[in-house]
mmCIF file of the N, C-alpha and C atoms, coordinates in Angstrom:
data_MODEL
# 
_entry.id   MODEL 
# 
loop_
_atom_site.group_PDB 
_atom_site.id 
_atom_site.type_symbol 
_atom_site.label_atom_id 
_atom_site.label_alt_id 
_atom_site.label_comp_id 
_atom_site.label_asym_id 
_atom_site.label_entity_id 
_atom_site.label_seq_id 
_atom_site.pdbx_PDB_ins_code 
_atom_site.Cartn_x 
_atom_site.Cartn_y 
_atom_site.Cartn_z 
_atom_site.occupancy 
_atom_site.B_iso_or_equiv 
_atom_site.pdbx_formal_charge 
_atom_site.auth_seq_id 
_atom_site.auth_comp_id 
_atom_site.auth_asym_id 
_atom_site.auth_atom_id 
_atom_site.pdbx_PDB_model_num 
ATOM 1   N N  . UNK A 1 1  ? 0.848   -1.178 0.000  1.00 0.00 ? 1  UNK A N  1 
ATOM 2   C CA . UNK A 1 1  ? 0.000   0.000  0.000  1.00 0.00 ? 1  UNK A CA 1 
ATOM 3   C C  . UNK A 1 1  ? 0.893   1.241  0.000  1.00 0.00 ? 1  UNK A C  1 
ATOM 4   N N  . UNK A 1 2  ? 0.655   2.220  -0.918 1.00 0.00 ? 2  UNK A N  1 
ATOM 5   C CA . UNK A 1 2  ? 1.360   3.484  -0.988 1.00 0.00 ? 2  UNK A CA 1 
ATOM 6   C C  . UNK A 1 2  ? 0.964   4.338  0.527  1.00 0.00 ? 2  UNK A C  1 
ATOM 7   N N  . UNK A 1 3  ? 1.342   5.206  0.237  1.00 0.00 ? 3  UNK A N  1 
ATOM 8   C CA . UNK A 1 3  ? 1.433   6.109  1.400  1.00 0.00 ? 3  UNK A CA 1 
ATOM 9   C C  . UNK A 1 3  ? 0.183   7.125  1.249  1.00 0.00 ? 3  UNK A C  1 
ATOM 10  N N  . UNK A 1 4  ? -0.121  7.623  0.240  1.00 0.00 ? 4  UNK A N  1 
ATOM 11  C CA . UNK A 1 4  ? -1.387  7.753  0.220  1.00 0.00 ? 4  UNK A CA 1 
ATOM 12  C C  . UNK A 1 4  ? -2.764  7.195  0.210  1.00 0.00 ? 4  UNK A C  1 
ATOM 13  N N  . UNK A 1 5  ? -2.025  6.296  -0.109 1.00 0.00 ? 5  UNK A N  1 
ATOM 14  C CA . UNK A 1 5  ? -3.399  4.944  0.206  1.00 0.00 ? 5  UNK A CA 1 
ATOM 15  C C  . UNK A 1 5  ? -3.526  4.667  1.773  1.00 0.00 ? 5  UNK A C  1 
ATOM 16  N N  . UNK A 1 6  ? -2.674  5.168  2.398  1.00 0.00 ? 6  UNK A N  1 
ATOM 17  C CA . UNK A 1 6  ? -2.519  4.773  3.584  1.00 0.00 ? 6  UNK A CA 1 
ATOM 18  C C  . UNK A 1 6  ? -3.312  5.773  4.680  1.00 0.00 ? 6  UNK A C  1 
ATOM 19  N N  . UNK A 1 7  ? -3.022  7.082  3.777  1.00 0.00 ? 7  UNK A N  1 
ATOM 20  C CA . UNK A 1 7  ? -3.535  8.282  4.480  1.00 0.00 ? 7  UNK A CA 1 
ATOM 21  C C  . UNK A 1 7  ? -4.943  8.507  3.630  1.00 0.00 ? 7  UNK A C  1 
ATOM 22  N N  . UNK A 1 8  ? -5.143  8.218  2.960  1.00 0.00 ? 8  UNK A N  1 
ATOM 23  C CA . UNK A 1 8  ? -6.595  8.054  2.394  1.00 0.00 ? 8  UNK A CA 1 
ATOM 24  C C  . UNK A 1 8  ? -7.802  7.083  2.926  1.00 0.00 ? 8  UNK A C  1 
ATOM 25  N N  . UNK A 1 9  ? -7.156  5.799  3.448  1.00 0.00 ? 9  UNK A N  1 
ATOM 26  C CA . UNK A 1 9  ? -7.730  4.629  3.971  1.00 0.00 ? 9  UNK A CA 1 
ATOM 27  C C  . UNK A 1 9  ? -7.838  5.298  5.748  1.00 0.00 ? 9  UNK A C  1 
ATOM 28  N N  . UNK A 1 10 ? -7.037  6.012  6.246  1.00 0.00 ? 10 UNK A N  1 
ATOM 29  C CA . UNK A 1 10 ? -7.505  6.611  8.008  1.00 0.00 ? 10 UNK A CA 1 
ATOM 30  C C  . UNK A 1 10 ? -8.169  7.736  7.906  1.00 0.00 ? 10 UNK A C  1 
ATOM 31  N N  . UNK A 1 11 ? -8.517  8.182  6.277  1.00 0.00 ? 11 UNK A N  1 
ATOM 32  C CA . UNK A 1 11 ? -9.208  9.258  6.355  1.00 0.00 ? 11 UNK A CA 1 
ATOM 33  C C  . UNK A 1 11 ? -10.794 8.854  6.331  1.00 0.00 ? 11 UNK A C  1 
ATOM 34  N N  . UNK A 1 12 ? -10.324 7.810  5.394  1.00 0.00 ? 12 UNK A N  1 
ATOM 35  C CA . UNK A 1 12 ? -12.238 7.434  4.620  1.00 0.00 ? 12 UNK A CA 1 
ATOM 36  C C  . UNK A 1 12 ? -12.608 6.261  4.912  1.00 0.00 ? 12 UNK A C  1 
ATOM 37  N N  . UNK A 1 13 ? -12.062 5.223  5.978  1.00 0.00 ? 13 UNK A N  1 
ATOM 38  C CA . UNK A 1 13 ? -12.252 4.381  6.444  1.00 0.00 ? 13 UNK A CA 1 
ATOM 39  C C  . UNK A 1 13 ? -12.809 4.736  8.045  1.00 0.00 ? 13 UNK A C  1 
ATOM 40  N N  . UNK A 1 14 ? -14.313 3.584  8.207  1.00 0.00 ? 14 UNK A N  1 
ATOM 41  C CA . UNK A 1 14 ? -14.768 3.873  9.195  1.00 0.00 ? 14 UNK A CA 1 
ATOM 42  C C  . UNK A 1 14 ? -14.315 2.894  10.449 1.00 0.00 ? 14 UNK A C  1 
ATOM 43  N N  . UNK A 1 15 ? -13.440 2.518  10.533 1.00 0.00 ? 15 UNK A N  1 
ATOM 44  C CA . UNK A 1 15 ? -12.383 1.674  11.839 1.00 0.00 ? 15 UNK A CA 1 
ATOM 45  C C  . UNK A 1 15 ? -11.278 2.502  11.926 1.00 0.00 ? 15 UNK A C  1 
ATOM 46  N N  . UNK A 1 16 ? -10.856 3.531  11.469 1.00 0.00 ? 16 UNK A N  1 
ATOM 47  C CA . UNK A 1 16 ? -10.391 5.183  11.458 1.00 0.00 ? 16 UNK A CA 1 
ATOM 48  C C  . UNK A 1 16 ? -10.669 5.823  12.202 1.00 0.00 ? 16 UNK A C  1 
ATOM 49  N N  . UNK A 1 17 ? -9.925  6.520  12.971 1.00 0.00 ? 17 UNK A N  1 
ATOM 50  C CA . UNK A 1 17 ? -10.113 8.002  13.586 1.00 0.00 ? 17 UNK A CA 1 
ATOM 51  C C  . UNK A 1 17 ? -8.784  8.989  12.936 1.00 0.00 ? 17 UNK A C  1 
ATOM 52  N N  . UNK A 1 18 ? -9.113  9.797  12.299 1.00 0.00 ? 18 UNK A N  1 
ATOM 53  C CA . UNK A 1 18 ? -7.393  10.409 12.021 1.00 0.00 ? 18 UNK A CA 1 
ATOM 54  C C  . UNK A 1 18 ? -7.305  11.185 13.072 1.00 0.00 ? 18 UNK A C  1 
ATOM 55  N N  . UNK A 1 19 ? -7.656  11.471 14.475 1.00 0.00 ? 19 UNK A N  1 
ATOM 56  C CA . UNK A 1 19 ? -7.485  12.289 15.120 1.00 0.00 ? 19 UNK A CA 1 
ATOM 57  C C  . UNK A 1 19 ? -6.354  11.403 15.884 1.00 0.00 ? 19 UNK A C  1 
ATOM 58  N N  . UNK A 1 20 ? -6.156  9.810  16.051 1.00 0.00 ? 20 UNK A N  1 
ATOM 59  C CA . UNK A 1 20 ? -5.634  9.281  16.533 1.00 0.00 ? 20 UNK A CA 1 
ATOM 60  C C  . UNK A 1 20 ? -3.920  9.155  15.781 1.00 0.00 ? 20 UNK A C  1 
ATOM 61  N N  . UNK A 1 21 ? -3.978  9.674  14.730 1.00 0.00 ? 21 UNK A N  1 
ATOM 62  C CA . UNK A 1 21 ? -2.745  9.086  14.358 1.00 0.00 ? 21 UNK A CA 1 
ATOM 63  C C  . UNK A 1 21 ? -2.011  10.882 13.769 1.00 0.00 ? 21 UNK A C  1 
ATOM 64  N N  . UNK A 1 22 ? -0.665  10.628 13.710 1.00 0.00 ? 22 UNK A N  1 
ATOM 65  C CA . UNK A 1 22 ? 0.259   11.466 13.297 1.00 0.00 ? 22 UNK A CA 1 
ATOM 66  C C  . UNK A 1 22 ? 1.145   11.299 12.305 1.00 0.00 ? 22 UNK A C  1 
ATOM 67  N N  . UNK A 1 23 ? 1.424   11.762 11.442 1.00 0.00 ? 23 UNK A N  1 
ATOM 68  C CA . UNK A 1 23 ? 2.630   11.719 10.317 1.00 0.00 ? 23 UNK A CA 1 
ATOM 69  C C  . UNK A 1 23 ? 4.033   12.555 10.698 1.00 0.00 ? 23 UNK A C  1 
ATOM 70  N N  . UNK A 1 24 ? 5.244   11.852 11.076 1.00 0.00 ? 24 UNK A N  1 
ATOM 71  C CA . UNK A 1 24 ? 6.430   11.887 11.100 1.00 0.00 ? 24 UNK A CA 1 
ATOM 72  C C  . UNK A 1 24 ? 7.154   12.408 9.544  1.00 0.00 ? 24 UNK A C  1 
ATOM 73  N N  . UNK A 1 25 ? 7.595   13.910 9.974  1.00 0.00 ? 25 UNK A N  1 
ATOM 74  C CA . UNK A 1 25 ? 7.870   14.304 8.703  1.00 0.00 ? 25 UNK A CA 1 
ATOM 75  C C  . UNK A 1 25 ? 9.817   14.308 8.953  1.00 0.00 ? 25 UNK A C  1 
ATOM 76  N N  . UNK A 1 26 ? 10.614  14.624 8.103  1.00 0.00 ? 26 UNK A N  1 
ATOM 77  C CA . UNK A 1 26 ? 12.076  14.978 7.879  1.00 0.00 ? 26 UNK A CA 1 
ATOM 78  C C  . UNK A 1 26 ? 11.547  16.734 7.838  1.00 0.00 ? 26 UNK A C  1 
ATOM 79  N N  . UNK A 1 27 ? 12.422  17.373 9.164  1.00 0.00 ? 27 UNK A N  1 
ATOM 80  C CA . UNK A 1 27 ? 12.346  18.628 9.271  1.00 0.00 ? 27 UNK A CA 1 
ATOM 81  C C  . UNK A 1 27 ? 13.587  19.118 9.553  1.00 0.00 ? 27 UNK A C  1 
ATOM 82  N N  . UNK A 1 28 ? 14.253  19.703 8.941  1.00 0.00 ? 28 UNK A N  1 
ATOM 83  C CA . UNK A 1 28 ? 16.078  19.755 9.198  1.00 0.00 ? 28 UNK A CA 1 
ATOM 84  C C  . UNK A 1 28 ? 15.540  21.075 9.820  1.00 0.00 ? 28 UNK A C  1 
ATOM 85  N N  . UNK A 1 29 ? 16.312  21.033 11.059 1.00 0.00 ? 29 UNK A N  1 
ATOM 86  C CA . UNK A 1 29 ? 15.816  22.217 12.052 1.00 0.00 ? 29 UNK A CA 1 
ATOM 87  C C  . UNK A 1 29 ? 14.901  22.434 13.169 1.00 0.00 ? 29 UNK A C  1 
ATOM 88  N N  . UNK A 1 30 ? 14.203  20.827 13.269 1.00 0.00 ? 30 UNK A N  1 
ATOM 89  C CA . UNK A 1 30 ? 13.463  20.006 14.128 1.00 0.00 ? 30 UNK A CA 1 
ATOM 90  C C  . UNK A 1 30 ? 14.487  19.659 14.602 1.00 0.00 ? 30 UNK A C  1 
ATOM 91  N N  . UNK A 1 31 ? 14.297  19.238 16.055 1.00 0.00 ? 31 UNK A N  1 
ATOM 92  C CA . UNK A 1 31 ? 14.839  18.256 17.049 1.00 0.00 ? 31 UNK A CA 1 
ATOM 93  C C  . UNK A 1 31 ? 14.984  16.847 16.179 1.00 0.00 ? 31 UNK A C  1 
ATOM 94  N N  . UNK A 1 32 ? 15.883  16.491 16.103 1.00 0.00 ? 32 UNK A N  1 
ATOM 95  C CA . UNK A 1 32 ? 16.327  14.941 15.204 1.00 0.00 ? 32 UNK A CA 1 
ATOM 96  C C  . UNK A 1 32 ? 16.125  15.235 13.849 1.00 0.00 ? 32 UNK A C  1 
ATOM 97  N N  . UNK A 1 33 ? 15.823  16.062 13.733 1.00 0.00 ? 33 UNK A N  1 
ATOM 98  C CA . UNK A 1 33 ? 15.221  16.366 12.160 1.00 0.00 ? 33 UNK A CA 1 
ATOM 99  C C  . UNK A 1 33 ? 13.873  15.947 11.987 1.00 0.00 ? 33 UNK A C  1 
ATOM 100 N N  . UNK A 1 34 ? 13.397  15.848 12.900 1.00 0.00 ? 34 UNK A N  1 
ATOM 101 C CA . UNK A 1 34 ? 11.808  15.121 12.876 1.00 0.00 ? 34 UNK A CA 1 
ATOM 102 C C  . UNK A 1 34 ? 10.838  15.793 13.787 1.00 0.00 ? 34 UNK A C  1 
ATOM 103 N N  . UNK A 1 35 ? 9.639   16.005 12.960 1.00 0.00 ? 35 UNK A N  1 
ATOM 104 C CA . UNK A 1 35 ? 8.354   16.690 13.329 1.00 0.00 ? 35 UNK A CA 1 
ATOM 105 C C  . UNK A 1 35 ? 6.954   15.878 13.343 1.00 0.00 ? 35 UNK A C  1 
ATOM 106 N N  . UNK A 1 36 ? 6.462   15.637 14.436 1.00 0.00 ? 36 UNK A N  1 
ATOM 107 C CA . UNK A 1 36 ? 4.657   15.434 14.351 1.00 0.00 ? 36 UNK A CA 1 
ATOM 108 C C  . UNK A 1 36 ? 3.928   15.933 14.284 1.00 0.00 ? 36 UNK A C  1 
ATOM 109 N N  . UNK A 1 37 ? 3.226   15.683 12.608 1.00 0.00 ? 37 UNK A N  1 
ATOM 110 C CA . UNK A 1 37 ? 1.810   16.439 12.627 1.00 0.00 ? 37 UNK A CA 1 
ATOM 111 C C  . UNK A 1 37 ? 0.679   15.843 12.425 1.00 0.00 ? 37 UNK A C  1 
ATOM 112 N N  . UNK A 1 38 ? -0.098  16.460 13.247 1.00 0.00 ? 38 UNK A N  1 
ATOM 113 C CA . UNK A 1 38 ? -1.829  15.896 13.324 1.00 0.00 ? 38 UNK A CA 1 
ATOM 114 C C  . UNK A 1 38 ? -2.156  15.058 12.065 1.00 0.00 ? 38 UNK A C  1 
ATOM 115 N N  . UNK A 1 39 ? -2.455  14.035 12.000 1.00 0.00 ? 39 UNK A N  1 
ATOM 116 C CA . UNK A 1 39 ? -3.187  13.693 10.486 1.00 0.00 ? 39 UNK A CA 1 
ATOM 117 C C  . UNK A 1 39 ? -3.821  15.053 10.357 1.00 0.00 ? 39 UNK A C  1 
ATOM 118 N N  . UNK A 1 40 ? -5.098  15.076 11.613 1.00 0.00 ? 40 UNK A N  1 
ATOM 119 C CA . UNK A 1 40 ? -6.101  15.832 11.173 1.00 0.00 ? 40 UNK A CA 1 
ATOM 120 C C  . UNK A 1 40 ? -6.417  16.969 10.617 1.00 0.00 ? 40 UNK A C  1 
ATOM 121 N N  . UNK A 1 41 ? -4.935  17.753 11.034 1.00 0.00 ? 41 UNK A N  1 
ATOM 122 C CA . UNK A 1 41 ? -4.765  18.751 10.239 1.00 0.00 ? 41 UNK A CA 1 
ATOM 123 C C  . UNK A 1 41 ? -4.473  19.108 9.088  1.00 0.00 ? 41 UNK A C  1 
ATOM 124 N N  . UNK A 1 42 ? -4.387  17.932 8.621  1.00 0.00 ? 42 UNK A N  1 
ATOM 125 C CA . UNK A 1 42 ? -3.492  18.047 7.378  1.00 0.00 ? 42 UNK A CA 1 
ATOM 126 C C  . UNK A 1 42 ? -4.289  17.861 5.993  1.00 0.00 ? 42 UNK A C  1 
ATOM 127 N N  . UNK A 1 43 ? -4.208  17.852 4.525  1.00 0.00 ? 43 UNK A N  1 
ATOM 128 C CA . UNK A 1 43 ? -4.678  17.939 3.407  1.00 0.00 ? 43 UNK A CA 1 
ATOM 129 C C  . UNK A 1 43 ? -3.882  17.209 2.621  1.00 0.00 ? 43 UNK A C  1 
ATOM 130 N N  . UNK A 1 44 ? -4.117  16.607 1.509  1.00 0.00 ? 44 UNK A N  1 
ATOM 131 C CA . UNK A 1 44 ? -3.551  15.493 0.885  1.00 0.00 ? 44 UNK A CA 1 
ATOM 132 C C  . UNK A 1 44 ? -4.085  16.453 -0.608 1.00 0.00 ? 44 UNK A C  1 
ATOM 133 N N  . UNK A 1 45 ? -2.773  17.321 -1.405 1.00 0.00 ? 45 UNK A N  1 
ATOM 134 C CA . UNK A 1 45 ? -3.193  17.305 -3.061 1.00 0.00 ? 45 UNK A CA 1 
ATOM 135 C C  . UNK A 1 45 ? -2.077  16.907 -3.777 1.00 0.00 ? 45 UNK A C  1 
ATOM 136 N N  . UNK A 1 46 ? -2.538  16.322 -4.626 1.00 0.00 ? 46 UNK A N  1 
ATOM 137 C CA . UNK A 1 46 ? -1.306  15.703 -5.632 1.00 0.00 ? 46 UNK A CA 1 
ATOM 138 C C  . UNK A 1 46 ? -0.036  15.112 -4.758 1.00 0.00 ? 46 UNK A C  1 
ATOM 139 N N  . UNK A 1 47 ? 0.830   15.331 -5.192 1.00 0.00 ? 47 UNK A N  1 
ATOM 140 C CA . UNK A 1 47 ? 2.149   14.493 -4.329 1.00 0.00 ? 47 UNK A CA 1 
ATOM 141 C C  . UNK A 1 47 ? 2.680   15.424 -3.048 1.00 0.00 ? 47 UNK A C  1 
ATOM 142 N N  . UNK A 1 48 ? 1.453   16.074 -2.212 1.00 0.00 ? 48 UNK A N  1 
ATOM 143 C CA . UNK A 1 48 ? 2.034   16.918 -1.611 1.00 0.00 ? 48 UNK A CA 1 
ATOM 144 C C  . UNK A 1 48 ? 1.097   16.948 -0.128 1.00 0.00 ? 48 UNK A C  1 
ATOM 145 N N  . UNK A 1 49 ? 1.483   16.875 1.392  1.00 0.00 ? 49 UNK A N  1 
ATOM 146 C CA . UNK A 1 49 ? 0.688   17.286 2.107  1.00 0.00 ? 49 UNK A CA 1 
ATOM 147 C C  . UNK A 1 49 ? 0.749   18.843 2.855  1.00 0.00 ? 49 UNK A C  1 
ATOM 148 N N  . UNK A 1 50 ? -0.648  19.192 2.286  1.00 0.00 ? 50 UNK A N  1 
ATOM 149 C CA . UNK A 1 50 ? -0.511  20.272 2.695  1.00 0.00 ? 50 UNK A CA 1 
ATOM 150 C C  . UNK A 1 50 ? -1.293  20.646 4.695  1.00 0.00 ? 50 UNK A C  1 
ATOM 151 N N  . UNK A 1 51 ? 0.112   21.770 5.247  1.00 0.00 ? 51 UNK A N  1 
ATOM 152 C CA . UNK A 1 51 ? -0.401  21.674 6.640  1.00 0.00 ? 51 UNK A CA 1 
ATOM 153 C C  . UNK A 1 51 ? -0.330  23.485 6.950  1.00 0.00 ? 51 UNK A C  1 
ATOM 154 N N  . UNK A 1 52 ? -1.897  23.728 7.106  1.00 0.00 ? 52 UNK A N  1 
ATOM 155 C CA . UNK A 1 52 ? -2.247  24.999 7.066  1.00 0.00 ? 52 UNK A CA 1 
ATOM 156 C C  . UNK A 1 52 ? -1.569  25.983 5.603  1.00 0.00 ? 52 UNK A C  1 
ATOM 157 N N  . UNK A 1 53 ? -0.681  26.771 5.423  1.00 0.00 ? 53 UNK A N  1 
ATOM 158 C CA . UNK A 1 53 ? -0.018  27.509 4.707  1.00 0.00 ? 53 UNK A CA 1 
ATOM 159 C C  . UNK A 1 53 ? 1.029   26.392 3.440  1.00 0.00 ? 53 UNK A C  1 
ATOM 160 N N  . UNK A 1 54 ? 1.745   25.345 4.232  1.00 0.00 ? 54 UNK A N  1 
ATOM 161 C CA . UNK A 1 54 ? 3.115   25.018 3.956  1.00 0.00 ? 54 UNK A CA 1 
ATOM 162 C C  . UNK A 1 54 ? 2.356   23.482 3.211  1.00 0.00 ? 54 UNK A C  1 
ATOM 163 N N  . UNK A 1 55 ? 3.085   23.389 2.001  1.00 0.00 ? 55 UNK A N  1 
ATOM 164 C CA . UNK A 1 55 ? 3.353   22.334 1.253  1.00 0.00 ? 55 UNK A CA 1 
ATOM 165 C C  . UNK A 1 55 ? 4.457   21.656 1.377  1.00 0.00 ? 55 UNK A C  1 
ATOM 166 N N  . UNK A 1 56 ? 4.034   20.408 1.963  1.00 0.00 ? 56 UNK A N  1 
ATOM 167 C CA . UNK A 1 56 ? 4.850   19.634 2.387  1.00 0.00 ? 56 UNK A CA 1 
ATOM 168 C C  . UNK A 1 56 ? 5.169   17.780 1.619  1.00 0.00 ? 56 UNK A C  1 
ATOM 169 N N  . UNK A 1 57 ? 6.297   17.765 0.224  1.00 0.00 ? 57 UNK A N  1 
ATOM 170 C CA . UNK A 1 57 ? 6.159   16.934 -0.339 1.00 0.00 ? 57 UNK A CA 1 
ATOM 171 C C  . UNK A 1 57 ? 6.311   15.419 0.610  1.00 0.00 ? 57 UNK A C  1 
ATOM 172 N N  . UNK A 1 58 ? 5.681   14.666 -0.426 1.00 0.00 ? 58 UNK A N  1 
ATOM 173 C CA . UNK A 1 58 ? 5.436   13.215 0.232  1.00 0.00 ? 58 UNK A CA 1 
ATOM 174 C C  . UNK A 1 58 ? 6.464   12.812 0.540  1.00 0.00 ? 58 UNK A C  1 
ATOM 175 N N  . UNK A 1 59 ? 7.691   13.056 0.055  1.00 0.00 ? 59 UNK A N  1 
ATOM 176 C CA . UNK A 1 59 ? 8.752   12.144 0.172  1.00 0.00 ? 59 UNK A CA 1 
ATOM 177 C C  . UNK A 1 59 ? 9.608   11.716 1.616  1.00 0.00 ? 59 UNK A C  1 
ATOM 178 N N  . UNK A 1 60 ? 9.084   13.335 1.956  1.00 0.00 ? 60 UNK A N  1 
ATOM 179 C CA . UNK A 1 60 ? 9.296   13.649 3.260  1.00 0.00 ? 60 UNK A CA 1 
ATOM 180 C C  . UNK A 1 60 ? 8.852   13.462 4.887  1.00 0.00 ? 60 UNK A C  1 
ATOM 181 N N  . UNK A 1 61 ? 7.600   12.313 4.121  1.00 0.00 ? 61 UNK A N  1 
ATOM 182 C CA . UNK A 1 61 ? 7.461   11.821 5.023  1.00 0.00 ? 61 UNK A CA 1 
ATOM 183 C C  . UNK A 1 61 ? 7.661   10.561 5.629  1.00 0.00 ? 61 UNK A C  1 
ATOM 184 N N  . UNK A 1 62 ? 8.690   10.535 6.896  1.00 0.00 ? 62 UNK A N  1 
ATOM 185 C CA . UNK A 1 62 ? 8.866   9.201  7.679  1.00 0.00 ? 62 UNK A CA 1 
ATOM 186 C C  . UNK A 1 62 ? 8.345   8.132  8.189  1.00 0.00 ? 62 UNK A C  1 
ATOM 187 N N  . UNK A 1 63 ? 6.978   8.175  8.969  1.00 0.00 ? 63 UNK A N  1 
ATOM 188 C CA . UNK A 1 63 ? 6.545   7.484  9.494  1.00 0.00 ? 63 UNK A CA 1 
ATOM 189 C C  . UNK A 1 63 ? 4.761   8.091  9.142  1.00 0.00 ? 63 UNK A C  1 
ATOM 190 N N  . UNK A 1 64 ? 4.006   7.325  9.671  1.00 0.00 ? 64 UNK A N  1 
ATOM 191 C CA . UNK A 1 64 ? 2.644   7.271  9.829  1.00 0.00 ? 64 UNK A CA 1 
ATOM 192 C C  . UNK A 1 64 ? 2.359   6.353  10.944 1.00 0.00 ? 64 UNK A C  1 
ATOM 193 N N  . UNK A 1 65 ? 2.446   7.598  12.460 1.00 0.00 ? 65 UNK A N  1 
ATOM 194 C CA . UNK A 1 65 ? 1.807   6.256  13.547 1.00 0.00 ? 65 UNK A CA 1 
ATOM 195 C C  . UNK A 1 65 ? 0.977   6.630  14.399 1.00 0.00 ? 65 UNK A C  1 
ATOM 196 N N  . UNK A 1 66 ? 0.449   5.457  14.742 1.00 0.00 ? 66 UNK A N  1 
ATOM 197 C CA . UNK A 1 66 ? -0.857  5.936  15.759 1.00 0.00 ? 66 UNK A CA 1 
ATOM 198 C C  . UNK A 1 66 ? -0.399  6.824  17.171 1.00 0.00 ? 66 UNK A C  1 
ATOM 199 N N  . UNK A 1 67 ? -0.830  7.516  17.780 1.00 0.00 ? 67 UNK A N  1 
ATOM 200 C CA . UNK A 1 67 ? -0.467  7.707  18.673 1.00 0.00 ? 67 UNK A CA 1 
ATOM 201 C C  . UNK A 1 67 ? -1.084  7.483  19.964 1.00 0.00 ? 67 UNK A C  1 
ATOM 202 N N  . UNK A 1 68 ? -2.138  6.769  20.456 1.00 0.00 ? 68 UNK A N  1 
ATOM 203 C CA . UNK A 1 68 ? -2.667  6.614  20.858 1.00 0.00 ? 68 UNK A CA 1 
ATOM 204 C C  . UNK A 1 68 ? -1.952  4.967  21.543 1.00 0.00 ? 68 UNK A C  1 
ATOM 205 N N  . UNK A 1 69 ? -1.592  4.444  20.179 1.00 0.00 ? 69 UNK A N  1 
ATOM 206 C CA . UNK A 1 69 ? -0.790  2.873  20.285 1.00 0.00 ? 69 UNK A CA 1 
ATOM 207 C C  . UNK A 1 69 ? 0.391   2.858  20.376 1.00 0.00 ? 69 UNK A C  1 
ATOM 208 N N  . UNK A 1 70 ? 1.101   3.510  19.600 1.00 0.00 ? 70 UNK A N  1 
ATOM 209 C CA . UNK A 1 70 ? 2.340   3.914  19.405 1.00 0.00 ? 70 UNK A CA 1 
ATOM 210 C C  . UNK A 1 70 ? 2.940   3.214  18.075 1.00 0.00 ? 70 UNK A C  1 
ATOM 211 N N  . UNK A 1 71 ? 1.878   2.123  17.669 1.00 0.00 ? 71 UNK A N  1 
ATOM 212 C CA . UNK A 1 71 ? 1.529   1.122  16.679 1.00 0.00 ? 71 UNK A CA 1 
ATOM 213 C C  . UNK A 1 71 ? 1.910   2.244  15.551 1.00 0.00 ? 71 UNK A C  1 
ATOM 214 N N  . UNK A 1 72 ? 3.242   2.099  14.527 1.00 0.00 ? 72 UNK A N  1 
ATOM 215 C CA . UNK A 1 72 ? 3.746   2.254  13.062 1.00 0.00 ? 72 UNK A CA 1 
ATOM 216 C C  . UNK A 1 72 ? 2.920   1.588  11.997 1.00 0.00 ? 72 UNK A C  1 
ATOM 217 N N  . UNK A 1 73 ? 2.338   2.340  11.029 1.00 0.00 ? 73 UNK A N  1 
ATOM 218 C CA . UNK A 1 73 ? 1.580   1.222  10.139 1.00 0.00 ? 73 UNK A CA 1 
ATOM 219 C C  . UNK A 1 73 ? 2.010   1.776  8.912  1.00 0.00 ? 73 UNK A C  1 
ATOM 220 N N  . UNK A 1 74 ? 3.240   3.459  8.825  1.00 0.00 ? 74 UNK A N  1 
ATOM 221 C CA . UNK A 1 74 ? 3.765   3.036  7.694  1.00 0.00 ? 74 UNK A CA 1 
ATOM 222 C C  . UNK A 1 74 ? 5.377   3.532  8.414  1.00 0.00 ? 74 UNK A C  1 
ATOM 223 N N  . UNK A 1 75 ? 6.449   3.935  7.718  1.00 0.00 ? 75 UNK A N  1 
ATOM 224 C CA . UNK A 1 75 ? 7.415   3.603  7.900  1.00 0.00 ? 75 UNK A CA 1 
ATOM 225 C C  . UNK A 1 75 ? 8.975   3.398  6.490  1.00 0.00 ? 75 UNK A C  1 
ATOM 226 N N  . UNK A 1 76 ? 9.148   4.852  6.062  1.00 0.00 ? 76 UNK A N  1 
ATOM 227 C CA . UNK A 1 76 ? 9.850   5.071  4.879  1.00 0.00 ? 76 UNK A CA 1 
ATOM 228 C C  . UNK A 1 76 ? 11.319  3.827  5.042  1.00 0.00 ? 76 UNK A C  1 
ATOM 229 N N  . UNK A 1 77 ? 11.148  3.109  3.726  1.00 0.00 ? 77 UNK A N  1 
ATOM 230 C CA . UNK A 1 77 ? 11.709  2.362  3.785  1.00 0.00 ? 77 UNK A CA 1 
ATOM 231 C C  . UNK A 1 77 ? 13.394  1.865  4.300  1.00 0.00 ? 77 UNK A C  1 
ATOM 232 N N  . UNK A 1 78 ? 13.295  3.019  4.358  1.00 0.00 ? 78 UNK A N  1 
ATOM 233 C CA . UNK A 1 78 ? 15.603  3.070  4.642  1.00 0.00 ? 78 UNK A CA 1 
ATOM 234 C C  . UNK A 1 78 ? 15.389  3.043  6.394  1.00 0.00 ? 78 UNK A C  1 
ATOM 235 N N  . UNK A 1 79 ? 14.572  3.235  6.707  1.00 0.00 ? 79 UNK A N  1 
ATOM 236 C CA . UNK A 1 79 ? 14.291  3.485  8.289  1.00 0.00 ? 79 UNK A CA 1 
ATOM 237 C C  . UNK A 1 79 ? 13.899  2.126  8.695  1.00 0.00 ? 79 UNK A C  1 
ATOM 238 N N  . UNK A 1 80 ? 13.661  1.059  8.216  1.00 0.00 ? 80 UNK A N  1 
ATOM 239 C CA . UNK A 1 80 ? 13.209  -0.243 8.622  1.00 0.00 ? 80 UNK A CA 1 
ATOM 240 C C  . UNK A 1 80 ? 14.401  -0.766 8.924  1.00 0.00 ? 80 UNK A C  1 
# 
């Protein structure tokens, strides 16, 4: 499953809450280089998530995890 399929499926799937989960982005200038943001806040156009103002490409993103579980369900591949 792609990564948008991934964030499309906790959006529009009803065993979903996106309030529960967060996307782990690469933020050079973040603590570790890494930032959590709300699914819920966030917008999905073309190859890009957008969070409030800032377009933020897919590539850049690390992880997809629940936070509630702590449960990873995605996870950019060089990081496994």
């Amino acid at each position: 499953m792609t990564l948008k399929e991934i964030i499309n499926k906790i959006f529009w799937h009803p065993d979903f809450k996106k309030e529960d989960y967060v996307i782990v982005i690469l933020d050079r200038g973040a603590k570790n280089n890494r930032r959590e943001i709300p699914l819920s806040e966030i917008e999905v156009r073309g190859n890009f998530i957008v969070y409030f103002d800032t377009y933020i490409p897919l590539h850049r993103v690390l992880e997809v995890k629940n936070k509630r579980t702590g449960e990873i369900i995605y996870q950019k591949l060089y990081l496994r």
